[in-house]
C-alpha positions as CSV (number, residue, x, y, z in Angstrom):
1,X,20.7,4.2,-15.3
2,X,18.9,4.2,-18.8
3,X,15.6,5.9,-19.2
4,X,14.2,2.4,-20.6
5,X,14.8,1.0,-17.0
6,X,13.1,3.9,-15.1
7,X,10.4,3.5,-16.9
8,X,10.4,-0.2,-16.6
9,X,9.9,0.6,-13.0
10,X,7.6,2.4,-13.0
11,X,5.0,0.5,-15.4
12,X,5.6,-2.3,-12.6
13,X,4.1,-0.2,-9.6
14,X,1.7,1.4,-12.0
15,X,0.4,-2.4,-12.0
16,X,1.2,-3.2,-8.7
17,X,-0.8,0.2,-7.4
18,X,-3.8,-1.1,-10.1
19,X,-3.8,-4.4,-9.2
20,X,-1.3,-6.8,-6.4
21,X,0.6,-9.1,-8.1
22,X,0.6,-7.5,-11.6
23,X,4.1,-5.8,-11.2
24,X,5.1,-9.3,-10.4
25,X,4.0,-11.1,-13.3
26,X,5.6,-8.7,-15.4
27,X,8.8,-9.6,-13.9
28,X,8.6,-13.0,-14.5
29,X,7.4,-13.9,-11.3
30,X,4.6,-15.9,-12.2
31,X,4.2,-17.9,-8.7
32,X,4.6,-14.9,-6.6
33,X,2.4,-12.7,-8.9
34,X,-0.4,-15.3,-9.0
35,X,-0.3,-15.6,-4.8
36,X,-0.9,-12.3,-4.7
37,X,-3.4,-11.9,-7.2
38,X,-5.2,-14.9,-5.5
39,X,-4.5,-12.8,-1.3
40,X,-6.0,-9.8,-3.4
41,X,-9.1,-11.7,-4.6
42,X,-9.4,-13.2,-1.2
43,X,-9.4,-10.4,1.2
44,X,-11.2,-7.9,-1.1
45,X,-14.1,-10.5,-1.3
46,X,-14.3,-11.3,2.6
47,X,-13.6,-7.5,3.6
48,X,-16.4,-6.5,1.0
49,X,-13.7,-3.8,-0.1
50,X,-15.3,-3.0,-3.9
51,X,-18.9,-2.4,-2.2
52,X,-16.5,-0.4,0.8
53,X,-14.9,1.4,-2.4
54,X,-18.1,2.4,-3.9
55,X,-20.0,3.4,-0.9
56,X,-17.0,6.1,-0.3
57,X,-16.7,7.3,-3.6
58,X,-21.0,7.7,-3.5
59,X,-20.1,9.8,-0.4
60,X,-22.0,7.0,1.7
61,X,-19.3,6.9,4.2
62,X,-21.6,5.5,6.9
63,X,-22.8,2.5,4.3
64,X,-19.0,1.9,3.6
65,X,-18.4,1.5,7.3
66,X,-21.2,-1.1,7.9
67,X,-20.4,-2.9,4.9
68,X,-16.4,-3.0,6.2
69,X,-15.3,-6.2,7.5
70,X,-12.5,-4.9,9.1
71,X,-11.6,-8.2,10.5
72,X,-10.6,-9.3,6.2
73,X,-9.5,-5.3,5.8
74,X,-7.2,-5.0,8.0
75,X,-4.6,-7.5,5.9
76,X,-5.1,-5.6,2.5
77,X,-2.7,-2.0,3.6
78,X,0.5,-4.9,3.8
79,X,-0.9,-7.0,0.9
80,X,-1.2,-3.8,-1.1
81,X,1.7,-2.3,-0.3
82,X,4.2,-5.0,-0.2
83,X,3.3,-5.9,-3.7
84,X,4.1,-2.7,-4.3
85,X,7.6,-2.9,-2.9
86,X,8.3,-6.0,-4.3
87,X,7.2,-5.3,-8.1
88,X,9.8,-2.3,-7.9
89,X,12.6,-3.9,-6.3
90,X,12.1,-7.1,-8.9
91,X,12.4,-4.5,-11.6
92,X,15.9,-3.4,-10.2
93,X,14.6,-0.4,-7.6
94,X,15.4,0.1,-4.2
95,X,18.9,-0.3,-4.1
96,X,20.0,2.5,-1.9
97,X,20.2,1.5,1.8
98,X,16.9,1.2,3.7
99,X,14.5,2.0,0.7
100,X,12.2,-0.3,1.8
101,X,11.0,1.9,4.8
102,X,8.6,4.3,3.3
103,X,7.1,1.2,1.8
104,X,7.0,-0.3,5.7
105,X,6.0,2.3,7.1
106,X,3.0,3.6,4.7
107,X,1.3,0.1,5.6
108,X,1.6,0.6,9.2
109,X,0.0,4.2,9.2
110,X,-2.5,3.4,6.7
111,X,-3.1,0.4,8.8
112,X,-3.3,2.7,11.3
113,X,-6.0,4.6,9.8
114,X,-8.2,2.0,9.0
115,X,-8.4,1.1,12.2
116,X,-9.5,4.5,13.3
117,X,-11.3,5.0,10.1
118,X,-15.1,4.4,11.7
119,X,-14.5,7.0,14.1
120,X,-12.3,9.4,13.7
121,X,-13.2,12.5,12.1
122,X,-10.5,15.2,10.6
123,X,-11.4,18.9,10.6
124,X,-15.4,17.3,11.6
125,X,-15.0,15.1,8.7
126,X,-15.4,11.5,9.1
127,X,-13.5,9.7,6.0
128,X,-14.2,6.1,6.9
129,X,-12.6,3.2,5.6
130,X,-11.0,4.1,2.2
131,X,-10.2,8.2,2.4
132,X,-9.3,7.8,6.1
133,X,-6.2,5.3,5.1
134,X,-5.2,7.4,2.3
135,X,-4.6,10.0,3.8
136,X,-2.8,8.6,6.5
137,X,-0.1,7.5,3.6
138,X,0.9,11.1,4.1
139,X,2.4,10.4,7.4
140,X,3.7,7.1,6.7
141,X,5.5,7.7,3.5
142,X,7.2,10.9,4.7
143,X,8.1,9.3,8.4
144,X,9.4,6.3,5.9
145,X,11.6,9.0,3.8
146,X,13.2,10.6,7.1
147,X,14.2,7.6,8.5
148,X,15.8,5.9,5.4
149,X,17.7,9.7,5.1
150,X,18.6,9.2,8.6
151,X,20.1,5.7,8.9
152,X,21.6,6.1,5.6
153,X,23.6,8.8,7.3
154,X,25.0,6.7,10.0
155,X,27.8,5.4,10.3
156,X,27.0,2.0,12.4
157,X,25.1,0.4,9.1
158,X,27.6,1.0,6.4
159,X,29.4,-2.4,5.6
């Protein structure tokens, strides 16, 4: 594998992580890209998520969680994240067996967490809806990486 396609790669999550659908359009997947750039637009406006943003990173948590509408929010961790996934594997990643899962299971825990995130506090700390979900990627994205190490291993999924 060349260094030009690694870093291929990676500028396609870079835009994916910056914005959904980005990755995609780069890879010359203008109808998927622009689907996802239009779910993005949609959810962030009826979840109120850049007014969610900017209430968390004022430290407002409590403003963040009354602007949420977690009913719009709760689709944005698999949006997110699957654009994500897609962008790399478009750009020739994830080709080892079950790379997909730290992908999967990162939008269930951060899913997880936002569901949690107007309550729950960690250490007496309550997060809310943006901190609370990221750090719940920890979990998700290391549970992801044992179990694609661990079906890899077996035997019954080899062709």
């Amino acid at each position: 594998m060349n260094n030009m396609s690694k870093v291929g790669r990676l500028e396609k999550v870079l835009w994916s992580i910056a914005f959904p659908g980005f990755g995609q359009l780069l890879n010359g997947k203008f109808l998927k890209g622009l689907l996802l750039i239009i779910l993005e637009v949609i959810i962030n406006a009826q979840s109120k998520f850049n007014k969610v943003i900017v209430y968390s990173f004022q430290g407002d948590i409590h403003a963040a969680i009354d602007h949420a509408n977690y009913q719009w929010l709760m689709f944005y961790p698999c949006v997110y994240l699957f654009s994500i996934w897609d962008a790399y594997k478009d750009a020739g990643g994830g080709k080892t067996p079950f790379s997909f899962l730290p992908f999967v299971f990162s939008a269930y825990f951060v899913t997880v967490g936002l569901i949690y995130s107007s309550s729950l506090k960690v250490f007496g700390v309550l997060f809310g809806p943006v901190f609370l979900p990221m750090l719940f990627l920890i979990p998700g994205i290391t549970i992801g990486l044992l179990l694609k190490m661990a079906l890899g291993n077996l035997n019954i999924f080899r062709t």
